[in-house]
N, C-alpha and C positions, 0 to 999 in steps of 0.2 A: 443486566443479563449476564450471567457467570455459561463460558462457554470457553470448550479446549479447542487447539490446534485442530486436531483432529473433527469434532464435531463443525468448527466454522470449513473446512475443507469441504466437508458432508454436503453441506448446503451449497455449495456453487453446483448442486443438481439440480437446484429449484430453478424457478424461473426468473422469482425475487431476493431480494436477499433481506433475510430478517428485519423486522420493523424496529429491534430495540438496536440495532448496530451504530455505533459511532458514525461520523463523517469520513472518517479515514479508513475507520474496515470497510464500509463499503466504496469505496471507491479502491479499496484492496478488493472485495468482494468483485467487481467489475473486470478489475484486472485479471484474477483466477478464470474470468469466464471468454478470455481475450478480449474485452471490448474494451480499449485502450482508448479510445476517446471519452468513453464516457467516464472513467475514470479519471481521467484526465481533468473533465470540466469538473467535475466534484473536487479532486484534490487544488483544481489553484481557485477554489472558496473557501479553502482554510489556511486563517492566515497565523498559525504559529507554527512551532518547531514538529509538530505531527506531520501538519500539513506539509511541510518541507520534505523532511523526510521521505514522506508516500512521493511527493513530486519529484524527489532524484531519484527513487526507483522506476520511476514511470519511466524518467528521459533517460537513462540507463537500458532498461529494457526497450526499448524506442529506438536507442545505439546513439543518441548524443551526448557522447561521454563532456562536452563541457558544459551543457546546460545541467546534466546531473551534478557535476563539481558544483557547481554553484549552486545549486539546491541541497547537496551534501551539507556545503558550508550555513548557509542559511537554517538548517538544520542543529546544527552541533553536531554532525556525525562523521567518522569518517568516512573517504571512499571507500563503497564496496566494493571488493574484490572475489566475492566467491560467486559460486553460479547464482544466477536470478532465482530459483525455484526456494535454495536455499536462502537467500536475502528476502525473499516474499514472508516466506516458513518464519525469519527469525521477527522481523515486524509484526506478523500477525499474532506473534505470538506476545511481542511485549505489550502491544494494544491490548490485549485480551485481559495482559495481566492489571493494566491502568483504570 
């Protein structure tokens, strides 16, 4: 499914979120709609470095800045340091491109 920033934003109007989405955008997809647990349970059923990823943004946006260090790490990524909206924007968008 080839899809911009801007159009996967579109769809956190729906009710669902697209059937062709990865693991990790939708459990981004969840997050965009604040439901933070369920995103949640979806992101720690992926267990590589996607997975990680989306899981330090969750405990980031949660405010456990050391359970996100450590899912940062487990990731290969640095800590985020810009606002969350922008660290959502910049993931969703490398997924899109993968």
């Amino acid at each position: 499914m080839s899809m911009t920033l801007a159009e996967f934003k579109a769809t956190l109007k729906a009710s669902e979120p697209p059937p062709a989405l990865s693991p990790a955008l939708v459990a981004l997809w969840h997050a965009g709609k604040n439901d933070w647990d369920r995103a949640h349970r979806i992101a720690q059923d992926i267990e590589d470095e996607t997975g990680a990823w989306v899981h330090a943004f969750l405990h980031r946006q949660e405010g456990d800045a050391s359970n996100a260090a450590y899912w940062y790490r487990r990731a290969g990524k640095a800590i985020a340091r810009e606002a969350l909206e922008i660290e959502f924007e910049q993931i969703v968008a490398a997924l899109l491109i993968d």
